[in-house]
N, C-alpha and C positions, 0 to 999 in steps of 0.2 A: 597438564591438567586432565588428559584423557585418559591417562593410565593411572587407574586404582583410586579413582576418585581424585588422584590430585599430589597424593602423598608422596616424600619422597622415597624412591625403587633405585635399588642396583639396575647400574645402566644395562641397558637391551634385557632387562628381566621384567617380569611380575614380581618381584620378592619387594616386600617394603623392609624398610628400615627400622620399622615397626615391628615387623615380625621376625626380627634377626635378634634384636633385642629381646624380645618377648622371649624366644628360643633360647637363649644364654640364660637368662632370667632365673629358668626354670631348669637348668641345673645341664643342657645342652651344651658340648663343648665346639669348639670350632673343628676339628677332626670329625665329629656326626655329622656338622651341618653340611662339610666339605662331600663327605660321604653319600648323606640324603641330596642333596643338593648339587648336582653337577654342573650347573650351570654357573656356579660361583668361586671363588677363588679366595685365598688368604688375603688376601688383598683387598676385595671388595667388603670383606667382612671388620679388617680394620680399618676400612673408608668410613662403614654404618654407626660404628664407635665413634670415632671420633668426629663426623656429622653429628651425634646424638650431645656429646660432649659439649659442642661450640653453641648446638640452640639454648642448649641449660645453661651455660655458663652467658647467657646474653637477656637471662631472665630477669626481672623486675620482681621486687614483692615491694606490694606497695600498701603503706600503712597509714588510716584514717584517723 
């Protein structure tokens, strides 16, 4: 909870999982981010994926 408001981060980083997505999103591939981003790993970035994958898929829509 002290790191980044709370959100979840690649371990021992500041990067949210938030903004890994956000960076693919927009057209970012995992080789730039590998690149801009040294502190991360292939690894960590199909960790963010599939973290992102299991909230969604545990979502609710709920209808009145």
């Amino acid at each position: 909870p002290d790191i980044m408001l709370g959100k979840p981060v690649i371990k021992n980083t500041r990067i949210t999982v938030e903004f890994l997505i956000k960076k693919l999103s927009e057209g970012m591939d995992i080789n730039e981010l590998l690149k801009e981003y040294s502190s991360l790993d292939r690894d960590d970035i199909l960790a963010a994926l599939a973290y992102s994958a299991d909230v969604i898929s545990k979502e609710e829509i709920l209808v009145s």
